[in-house]
C-alpha positions in Angstrom: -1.0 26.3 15.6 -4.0 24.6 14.0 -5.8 25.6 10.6 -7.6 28.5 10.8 -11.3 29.4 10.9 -11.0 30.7 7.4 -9.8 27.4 6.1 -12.2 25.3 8.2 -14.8 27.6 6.5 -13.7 27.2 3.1 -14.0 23.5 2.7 -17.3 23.7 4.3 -18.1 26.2 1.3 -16.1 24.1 -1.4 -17.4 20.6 0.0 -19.6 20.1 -3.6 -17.0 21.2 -5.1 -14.5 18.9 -3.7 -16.4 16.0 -4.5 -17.1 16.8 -8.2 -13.6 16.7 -8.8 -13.6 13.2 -6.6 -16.7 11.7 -8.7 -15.0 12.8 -11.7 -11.9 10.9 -11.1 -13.8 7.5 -9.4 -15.6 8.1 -12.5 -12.7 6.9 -15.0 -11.8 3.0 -14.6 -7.9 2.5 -14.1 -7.3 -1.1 -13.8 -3.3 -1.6 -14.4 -3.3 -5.4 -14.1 -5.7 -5.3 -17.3 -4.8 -2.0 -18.5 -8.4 -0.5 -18.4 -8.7 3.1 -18.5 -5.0 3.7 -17.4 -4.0 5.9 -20.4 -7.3 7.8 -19.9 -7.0 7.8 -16.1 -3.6 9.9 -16.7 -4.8 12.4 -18.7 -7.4 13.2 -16.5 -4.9 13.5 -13.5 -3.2 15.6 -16.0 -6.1 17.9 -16.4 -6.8 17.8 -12.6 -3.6 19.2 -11.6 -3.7 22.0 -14.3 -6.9 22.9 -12.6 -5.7 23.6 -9.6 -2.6 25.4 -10.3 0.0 22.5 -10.6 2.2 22.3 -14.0 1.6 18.6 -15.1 2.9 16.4 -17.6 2.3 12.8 -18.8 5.5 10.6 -18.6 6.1 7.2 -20.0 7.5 4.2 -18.5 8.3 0.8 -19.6 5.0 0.3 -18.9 2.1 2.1 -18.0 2.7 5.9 -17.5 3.6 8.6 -14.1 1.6 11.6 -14.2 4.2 14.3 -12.6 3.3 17.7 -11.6 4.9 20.5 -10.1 4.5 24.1 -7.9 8.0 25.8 -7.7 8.6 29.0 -5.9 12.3 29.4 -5.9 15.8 27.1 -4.8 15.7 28.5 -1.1 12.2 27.2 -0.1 11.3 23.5 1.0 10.9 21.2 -1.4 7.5 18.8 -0.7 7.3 15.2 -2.7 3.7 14.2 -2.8 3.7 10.4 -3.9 0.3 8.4 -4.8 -1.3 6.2 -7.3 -3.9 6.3 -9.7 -4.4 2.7 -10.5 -7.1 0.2 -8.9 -7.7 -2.9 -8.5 -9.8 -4.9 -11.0 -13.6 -4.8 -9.5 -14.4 -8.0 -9.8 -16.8 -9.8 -8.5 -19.3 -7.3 -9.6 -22.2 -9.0 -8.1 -20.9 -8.4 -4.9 -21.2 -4.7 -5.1 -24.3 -3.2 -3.8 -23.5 0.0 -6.7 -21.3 -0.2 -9.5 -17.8 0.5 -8.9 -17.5 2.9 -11.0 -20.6 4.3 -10.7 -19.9 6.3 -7.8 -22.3 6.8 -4.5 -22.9 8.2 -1.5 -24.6 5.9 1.4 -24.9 6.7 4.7 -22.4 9.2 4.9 -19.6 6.7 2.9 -18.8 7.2 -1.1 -18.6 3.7 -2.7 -16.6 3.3 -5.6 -13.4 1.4 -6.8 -10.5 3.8 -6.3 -12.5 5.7 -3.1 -10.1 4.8 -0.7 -7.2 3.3 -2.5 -6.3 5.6 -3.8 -7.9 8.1 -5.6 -9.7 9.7 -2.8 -6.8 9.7 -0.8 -4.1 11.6 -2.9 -6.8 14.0 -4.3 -6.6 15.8 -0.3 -3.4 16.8 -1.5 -4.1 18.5 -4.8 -7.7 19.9 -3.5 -5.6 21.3 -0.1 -3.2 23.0 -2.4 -5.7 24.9 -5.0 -7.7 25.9 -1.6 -4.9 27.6 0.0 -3.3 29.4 -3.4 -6.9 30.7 -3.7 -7.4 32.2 0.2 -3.8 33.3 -0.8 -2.2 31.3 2.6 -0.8 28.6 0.2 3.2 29.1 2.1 6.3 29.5 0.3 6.8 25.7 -0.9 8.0 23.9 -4.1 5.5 21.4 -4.4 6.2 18.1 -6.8 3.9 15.9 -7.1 4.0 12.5 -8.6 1.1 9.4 -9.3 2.0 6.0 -10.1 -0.1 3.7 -12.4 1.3 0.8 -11.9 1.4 0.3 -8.2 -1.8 -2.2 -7.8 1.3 -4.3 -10.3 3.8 -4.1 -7.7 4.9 -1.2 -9.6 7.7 -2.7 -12.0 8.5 0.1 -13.7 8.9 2.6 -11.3 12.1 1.8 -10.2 14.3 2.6 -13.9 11.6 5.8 -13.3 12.6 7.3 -10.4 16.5 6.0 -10.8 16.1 7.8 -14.3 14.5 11.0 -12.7 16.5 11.7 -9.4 17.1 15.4 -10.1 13.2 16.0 -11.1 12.3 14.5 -8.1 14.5 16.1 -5.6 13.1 16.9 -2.5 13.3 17.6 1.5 10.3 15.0 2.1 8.4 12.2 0.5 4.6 12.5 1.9 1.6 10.3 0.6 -2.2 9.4 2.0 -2.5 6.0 1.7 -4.0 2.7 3.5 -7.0 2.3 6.1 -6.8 4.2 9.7 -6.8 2.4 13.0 -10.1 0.3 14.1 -10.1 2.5 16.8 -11.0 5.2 14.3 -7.8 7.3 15.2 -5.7 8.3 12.0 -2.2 6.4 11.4 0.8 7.5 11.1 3.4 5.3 9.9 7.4 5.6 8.9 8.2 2.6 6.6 6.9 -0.6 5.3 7.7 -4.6 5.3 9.0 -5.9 1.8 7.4 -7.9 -0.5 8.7 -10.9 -2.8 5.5 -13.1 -4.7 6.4 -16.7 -6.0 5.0 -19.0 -8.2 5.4 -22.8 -7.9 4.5 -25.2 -10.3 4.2 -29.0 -9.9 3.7 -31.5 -12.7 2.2 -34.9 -12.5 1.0 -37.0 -15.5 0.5 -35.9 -18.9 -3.3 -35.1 -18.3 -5.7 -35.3 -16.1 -6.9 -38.9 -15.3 -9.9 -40.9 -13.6 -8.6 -41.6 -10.0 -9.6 -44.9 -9.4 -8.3 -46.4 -12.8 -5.0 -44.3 -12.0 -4.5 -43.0 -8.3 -2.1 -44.7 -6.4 1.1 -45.8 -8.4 0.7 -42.6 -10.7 2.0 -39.1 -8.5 -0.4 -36.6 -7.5 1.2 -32.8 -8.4 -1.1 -31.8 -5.8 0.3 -33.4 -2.8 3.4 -32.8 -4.2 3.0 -29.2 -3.1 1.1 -30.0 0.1 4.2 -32.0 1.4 6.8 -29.5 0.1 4.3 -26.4 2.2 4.4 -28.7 5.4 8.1 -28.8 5.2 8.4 -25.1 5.1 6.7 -24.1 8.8 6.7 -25.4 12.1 3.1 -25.8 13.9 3.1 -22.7 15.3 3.7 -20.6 12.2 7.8 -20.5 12.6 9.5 -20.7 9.1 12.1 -23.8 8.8 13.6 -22.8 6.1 17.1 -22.2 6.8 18.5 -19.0 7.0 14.9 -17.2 6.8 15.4 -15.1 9.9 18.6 -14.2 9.0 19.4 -10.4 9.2 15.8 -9.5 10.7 16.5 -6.5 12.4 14.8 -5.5 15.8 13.0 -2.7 16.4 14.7 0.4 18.2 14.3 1.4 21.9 11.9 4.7 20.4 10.0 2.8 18.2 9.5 0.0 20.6 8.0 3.3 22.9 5.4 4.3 20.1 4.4 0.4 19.9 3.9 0.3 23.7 1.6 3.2 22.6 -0.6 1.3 20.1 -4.3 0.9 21.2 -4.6 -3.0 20.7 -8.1 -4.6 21.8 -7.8 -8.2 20.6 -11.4 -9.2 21.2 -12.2 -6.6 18.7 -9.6 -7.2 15.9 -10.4 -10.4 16.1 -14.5 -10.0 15.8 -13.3 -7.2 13.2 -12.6 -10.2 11.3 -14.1 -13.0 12.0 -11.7 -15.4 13.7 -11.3 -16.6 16.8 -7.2 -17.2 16.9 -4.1 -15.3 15.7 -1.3 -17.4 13.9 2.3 -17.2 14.3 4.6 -17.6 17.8 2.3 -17.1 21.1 5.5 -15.4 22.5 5.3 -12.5 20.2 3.0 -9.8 20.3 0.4 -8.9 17.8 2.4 -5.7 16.7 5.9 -7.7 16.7 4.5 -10.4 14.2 3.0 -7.4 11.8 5.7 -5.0 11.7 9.4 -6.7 13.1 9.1 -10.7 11.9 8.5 -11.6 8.2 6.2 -13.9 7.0 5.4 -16.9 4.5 2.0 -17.3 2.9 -0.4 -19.0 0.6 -2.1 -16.3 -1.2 -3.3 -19.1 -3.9 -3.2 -22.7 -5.2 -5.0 -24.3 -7.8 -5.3 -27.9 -9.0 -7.8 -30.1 -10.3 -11.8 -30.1 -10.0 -13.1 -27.3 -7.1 -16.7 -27.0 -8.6 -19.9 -28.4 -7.8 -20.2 -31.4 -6.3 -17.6 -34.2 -6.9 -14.9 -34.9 -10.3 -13.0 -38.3 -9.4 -9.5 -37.3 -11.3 -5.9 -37.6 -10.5 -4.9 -33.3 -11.5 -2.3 -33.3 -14.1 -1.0 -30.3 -12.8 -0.8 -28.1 -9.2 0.0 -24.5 -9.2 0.8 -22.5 -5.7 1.2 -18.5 -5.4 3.5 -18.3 -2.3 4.7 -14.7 -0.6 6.8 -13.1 1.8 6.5 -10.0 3.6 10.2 -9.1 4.9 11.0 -6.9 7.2 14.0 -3.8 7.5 17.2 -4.8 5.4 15.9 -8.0 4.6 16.8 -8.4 0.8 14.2 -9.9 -1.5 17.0 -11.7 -4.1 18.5 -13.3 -0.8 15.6 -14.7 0.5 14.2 -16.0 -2.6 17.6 -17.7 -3.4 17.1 -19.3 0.1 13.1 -20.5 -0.6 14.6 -21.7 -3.9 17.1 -24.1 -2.3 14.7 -25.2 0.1 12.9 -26.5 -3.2 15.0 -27.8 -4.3 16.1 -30.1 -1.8 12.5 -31.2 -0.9 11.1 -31.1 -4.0 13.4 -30.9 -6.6 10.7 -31.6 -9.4 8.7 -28.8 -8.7 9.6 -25.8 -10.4 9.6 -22.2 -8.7 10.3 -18.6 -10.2 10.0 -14.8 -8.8 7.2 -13.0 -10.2 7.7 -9.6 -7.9 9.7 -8.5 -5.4 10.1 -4.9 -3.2 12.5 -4.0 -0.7 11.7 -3.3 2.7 12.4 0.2 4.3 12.1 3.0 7.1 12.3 6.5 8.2 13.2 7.2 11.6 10.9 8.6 14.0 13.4 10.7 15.8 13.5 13.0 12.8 12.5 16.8 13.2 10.0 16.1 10.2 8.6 13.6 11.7 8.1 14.9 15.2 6.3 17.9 12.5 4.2 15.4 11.1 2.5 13.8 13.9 2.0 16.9 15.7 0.1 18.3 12.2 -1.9 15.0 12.3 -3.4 15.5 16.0 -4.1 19.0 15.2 -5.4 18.3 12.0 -7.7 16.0 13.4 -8.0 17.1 17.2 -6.9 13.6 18.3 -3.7 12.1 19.0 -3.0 9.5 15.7 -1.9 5.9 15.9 1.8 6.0 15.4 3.4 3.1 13.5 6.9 2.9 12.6 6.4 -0.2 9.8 3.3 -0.9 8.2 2.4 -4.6 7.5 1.8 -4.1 3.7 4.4 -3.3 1.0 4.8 -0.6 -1.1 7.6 1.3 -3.2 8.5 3.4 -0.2 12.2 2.5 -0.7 12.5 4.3 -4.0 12.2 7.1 -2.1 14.3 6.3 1.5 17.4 4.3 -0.6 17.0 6.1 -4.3 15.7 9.6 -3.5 17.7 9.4 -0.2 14.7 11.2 1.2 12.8 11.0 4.5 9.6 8.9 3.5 6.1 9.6 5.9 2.7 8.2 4.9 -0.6 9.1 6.9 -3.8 6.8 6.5 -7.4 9.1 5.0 -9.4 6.2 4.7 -11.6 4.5 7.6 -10.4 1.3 9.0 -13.2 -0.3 6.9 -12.8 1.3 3.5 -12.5 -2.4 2.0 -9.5 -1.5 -0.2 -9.2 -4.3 -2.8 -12.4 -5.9 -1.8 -16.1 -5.1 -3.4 -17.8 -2.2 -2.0 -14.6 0.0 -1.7 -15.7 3.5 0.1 -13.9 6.5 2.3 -16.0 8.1 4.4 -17.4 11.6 3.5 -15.3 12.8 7.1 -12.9 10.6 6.2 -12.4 12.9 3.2 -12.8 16.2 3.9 -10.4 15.3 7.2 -8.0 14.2 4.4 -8.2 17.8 3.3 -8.0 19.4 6.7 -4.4 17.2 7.5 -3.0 18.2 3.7 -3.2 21.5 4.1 -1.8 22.0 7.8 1.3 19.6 6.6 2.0 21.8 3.9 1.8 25.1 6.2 3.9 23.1 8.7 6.8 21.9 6.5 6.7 25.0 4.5 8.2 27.0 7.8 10.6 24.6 8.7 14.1 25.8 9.1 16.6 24.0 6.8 19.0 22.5 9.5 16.0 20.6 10.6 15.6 18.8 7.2 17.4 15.5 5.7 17.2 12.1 7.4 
């Protein structure tokens, strides 16, 4: 069963329609590590849903506020968790847009705004799939919940006292959510879990300012190399963590997953001209797909210390500053692993100060699961090609609120191109890209909506 020529006809017809709503919402700046717009951004959801037939609500947080709507047909039906986010990342630099971010446009055949593809344009399918159907009256027998974060671009801090405070309201047979860029092969992905994430700052202090370095360097310590001989302590050449105990309770992938990797287009010229490089890092023993999805990782994602502008500044820096992060894979617990990077510090550099700024646990849904079988086989019909399944995704998000909280299978399917520069200037999603998005929503919702109830649960 694939959608019908009715529906393919109807968002032909509602296309315009479609992307007013989009515009409108790309429209309304939502930046949650400034809090720009966020409030605003919420009450717009808000309004959204009401529009098309879902009872919404505004809910506070700790922090910045969930926008929570809801479609409920009766106790006996599926229940359907829709998750996404309505925060963005800040813009910046705006010079390197070619239009302003939220400003936006359509160029050859791509819509270029901040929020396009992560992740505005992405949940909408959802909500624009669901008014479509109630109005063709084929909308099936589902209770619908539907939930947006604005806090995620945050590493979402106050989501988890949300959901643990909300577990009945957000019940349900299935957690689905559009998010992240398809496969460079252009094929739609598919993908059952994500890597944790814990983000470190460390801080090393030298003299009590800044001083000229000929006067001074030598006798008086440089914070600087302080951290650059701490950081070569922490790897081997060939990317291998050192620190003892890292690899501890890494978990390896399954004999069925391990079958959906063998499946995994990989062309390595290409990734690599993709980016720009001409060598991967890590182990040469391991595979591209083991090192992204099974092994975690240690990474500079910043450091700062003294003079990086034009031309030359001869000073000894007064002070050194290093973001540091992990991505960790299934079971792998955050606290544990930063306890063990903390030691390491300590013994090395036992002057140099470190602290946790976020941290998210790691977590999967099986891809033996009826509902999951249900979902790929929606995707390739949706989009008339097979999809790139991926039991882990690199990246981090709060998918374990909703597999260890919610005790609810978890499946996320990519809108976006592979290029849809999420977090980078000139974010866009493709017009196809969208109305795809679309096509998928509303042949998941047909196909969970029938399935029996034996077949549900993890």
């Amino acid at each position: 069963m694939s959608l019908s020529p009715d529906i393919e006809r109807a968002i032909e017809q509602r296309r315009e329609q479609f992307l007013d709503v989009l515009f409108r919402l790309l429209r309304q700046p939502s930046i949650s590590t400034q809090n720009v717009g966020v409030d605003e951004c919420a009450e717009l959801c808000k309004g959204i849903m009401e529009d098309h037939g879902i009872s919404a609500r505004v809910l506070s947080t700790n922090g910045l506020p969930v926008v929570y709507g809801e479609r409920y047909v009766g106790e006996d039906a599926n229940t359907l968790l829709i998750y996404g986010h309505y925060d963005v990342q800040p813009p910046e630099p705006y010079e390197a847009w070619v239009s302003p971010p939220f400003e936006p446009t359509i160029r050859d055949g791509r819509i270029y705004a901040r929020g396009a593809g992560d992740n505005k344009g992405q949940f909408l399918c959802h909500i624009l799939a669901i008014k479509m159907l109630a109005d063709m009256g084929q909308l099936p027998r589902l209770n619908i919940k539907v939930i947006l974060e604005g806090e995620e671009e945050s590493s979402s801090p106050n989501l988890p006292a949300f959901i643990e405070s909300h577990k009945d309201l957000l019940k349900a047979d299935l957690m689905f959510a559009a998010d992240g860029p398809g496969h460079l092969s252009g094929r739609p992905v598919v993908f059952f879990g994500m890597r944790g994430n814990l983000k470190m700052e460390l801080e090393a202090v030298g003299p009590n300012r800044d001083l000229h370095s000929g006067n001074f360097g030598g006798p008086v310590p440089n914070p600087a190399w302080k951290l650059v001989d701490l950081l070569s302590t922490m790897r081997f050449p060939d990317g291998r963590v050192t620190i003892e105990g890292f690899y501890d309770g890494v978990v390896p992938p399954t004999d069925y997953e391990r079958e959906w990797v063998g499946k995994m287009p990989y062309d390595e010229k290409a990734f690599k001209e993709n980016l720009g490089i001409t060598e991967f890092d890590g182990p040469k023993e391991l595979s591209y797909y083991d090192k992204l999805m099974f092994q975690p990782t240690l990474s500079i994602t910043g450091i700062a210390s003294g003079y990086a502008g034009k031309g030359a500044k001869s000073a000894v820096p007064s002070k050194a500053v290093l973001k540091l992060e992990t991505r960790l894979c299934y079971k792998m617990d955050p606290d544990d692993v930063f306890a063990k990077i903390k030691r390491h510090v300590q013994r090395y550099a036992p002057d140099v100060s470190i602290r946790k700024l976020a941290a998210t646990r790691p977590s999967k849904t099986s891809l033996d699961l009826p509902v999951s079988r249900m979902m790929i086989k929606a995707v390739a019909d949706a989009y008339g090609i097979e999809p790139v399944v991926q039991p882990l995704l690199g990246g981090s998000s709060p998918n374990y609120l909703f597999t260890d909280v919610l005790k609810q299978p978890a499946i996320w399917v990519t809108y976006g191109p592979h290029d849809e520069n999420n977090h980078s200037p000139n974010e866009n999603i493709t017009l196809e890209s969208f109305f795809n998005g679309i096509r998928n929503s509303a042949l998941v919702l047909q196909r969970f909506a029938v399935m029996p109830k034996s077949e549900l649960g993890r």
